[in-house]
N, C-alpha and C positions, 0 to 999 in steps of 0.2 A: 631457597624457596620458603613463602610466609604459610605457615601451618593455617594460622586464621588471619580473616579481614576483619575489621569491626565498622559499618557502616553505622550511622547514626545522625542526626539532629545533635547542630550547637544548642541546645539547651538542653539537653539529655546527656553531659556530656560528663556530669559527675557519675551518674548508671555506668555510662561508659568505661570511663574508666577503673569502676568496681569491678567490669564483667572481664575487662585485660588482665587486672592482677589475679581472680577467681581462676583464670584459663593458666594465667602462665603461672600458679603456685602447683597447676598440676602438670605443669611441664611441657606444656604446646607455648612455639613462638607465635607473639603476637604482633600484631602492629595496625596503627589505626593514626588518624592525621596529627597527632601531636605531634609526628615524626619527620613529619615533611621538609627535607632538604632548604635552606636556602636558596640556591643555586640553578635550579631544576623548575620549568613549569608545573605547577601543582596538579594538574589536569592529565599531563605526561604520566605523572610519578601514582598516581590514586590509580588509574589503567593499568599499569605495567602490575601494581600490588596487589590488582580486582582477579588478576588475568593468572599472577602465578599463587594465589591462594589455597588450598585444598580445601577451607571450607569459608564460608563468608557469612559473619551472621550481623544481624541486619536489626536492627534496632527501633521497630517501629514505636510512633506515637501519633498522637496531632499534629506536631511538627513534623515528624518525619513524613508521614505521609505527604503534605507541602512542598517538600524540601526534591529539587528534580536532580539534586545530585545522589541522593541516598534512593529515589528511583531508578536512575542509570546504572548505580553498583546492584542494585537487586537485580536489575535485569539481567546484564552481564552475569550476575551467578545461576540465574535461572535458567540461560543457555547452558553453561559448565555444569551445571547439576553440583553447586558446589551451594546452593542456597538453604542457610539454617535460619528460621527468624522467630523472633517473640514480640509481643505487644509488651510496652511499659504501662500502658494507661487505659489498656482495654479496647482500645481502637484494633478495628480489623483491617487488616492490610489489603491496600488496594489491590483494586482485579489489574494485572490476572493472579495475581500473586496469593491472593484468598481462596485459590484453589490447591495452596498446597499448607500442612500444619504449621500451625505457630503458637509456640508455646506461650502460657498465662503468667506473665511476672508481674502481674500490679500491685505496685505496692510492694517491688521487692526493693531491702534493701543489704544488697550483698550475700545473704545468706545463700552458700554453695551445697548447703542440708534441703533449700525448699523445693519442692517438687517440681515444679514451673523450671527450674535449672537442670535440674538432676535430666529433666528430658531435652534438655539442653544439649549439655554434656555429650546424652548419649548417641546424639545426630553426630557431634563433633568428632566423638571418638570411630563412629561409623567411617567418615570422611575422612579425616584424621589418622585414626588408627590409638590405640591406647598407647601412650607415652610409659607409664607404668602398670604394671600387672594393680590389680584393683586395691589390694591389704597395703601395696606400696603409698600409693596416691591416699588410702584413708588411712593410713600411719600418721603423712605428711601433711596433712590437712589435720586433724583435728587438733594439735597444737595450738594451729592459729585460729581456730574457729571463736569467734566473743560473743556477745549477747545481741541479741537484735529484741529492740520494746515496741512496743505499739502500748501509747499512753494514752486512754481512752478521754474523751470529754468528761471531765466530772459531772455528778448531776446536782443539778439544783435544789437542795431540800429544805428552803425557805420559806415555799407554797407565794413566792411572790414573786410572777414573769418578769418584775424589771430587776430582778437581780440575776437575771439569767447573763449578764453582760462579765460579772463578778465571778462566776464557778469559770465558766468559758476563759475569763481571765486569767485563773489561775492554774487552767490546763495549759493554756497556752506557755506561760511562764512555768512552769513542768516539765513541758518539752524541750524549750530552747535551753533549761540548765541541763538536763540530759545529752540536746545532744552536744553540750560541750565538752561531755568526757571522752575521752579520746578512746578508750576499750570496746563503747556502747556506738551500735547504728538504729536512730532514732526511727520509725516512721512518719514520714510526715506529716506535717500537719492538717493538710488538707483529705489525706488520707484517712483519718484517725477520725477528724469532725466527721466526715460521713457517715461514720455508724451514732452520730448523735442522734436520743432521744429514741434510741433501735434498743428491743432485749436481745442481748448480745451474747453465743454460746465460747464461751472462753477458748475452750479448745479447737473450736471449731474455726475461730475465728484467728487463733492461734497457725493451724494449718493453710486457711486460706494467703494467710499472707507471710509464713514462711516465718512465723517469730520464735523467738524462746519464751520472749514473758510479754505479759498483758496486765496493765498496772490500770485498774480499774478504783473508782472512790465517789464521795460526793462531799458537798459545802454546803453547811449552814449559814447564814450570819447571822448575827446577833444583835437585834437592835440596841443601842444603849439606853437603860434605865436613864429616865427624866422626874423628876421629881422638885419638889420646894424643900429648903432648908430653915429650918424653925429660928427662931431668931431669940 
């Protein structure tokens, strides 16, 4: 028997599989469509995995909401009383499903510390059952635990709105060398513009999305000296 389901949106599907390895670093078997048989109707084999589940969490979004097969697996756990779900993007999960909790990850990215999970977890564990007594699983977890950044939009301090294209520039190009280290889970970028042109409480902001660091700054440029040369 599959400890958890992982329902979700094909475009949700790197979350996805952050929240598989987060479950199964604490020792719950997981499984979710990447696993799907050759061989086997896939429609068969997704039922058979909804059905012997103990707990099924559910991955909403904008997509997912859309999506009528990631409605079918909710439903199916919402009979079994096996349904745990979270929002990725802030979207509420459709009725009838919005009459039961669902925990706030937006804007998560991996981190097994951010509160949005921890309540996660703790549906799972209810369903589930605790796989290791708790100092065990936070022994074994914080080894792997790395940095999570949220790199905020630089601000402009040139007093000149068409160089607003320039700082933005160079956040962006910030983020994308970030997230090419392989230690670091970058927040995204569309994530990260939103709080553009917002006074932002570090920590606060820190908390809401579950980070380590918040790498905040701003850009001047410099116009170049023009001048005549005396002859």
């Amino acid at each position: 028997m599959t400890d958890i389901f992982i329902s979700y949106a094909r475009p949700n599907e790197p979350l996805a599989r952050q929240a598989a390895e987060a479950l199964r670093s604490a020792g719950y078997g997981v499984w979710r469509d990447d696993e799907l048989p050759a061989h086997r109707p896939y429609g068969d084999v997704i039922e058979e995995r909804v059905k012997s589940a103990k707990a099924v969490l559910v991955l909403w979004s904008n997509d997912a909401v859309r999506s009528q097969w990631v409605r079918a697996e909710a439903d199916a756990a919402r009979e079994a009383g096996t349904l745990v779900q979270l929002s990725l993007d802030g979207v509420m999960p459709p009725m009838p499903f919005n009459q039961i909790q669902c925990a706030d990850l937006m804007g998560w990215a991996g981190d097994v510390h951010a509160a949005g999970w921890q309540k996660v977890e703790s549906s799972i564990a209810s369903l589930v059952g605790n796989i290791a007594p708790p100092a065990e699983q936070s022994m074994a977890r914080e080894p792997s635990r790395h940095v999570v950044v949220c790199a905020l939009p630089f601000v402009n301090m040139s007093g000149d709105p068409e160089q607003e294209y320039f700082s933005d520039g160079i956040s962006e190009d910030i983020i994308t060398d970030l997230s090419m280290v392989s230690a670091l889970s970058i927040v995204a970028r569309n994530t990260a513009f939103s709080f553009k042109g917002q006074p932002v409480d570090t920590a606060a902001l820190a908390s809401e999305l579950g980070v380590t660091h918040v790498l905040k700054g701003s850009v001047r440029r410099r116009a170049a000296a023009c001048g005549s040369v005396p002859s």
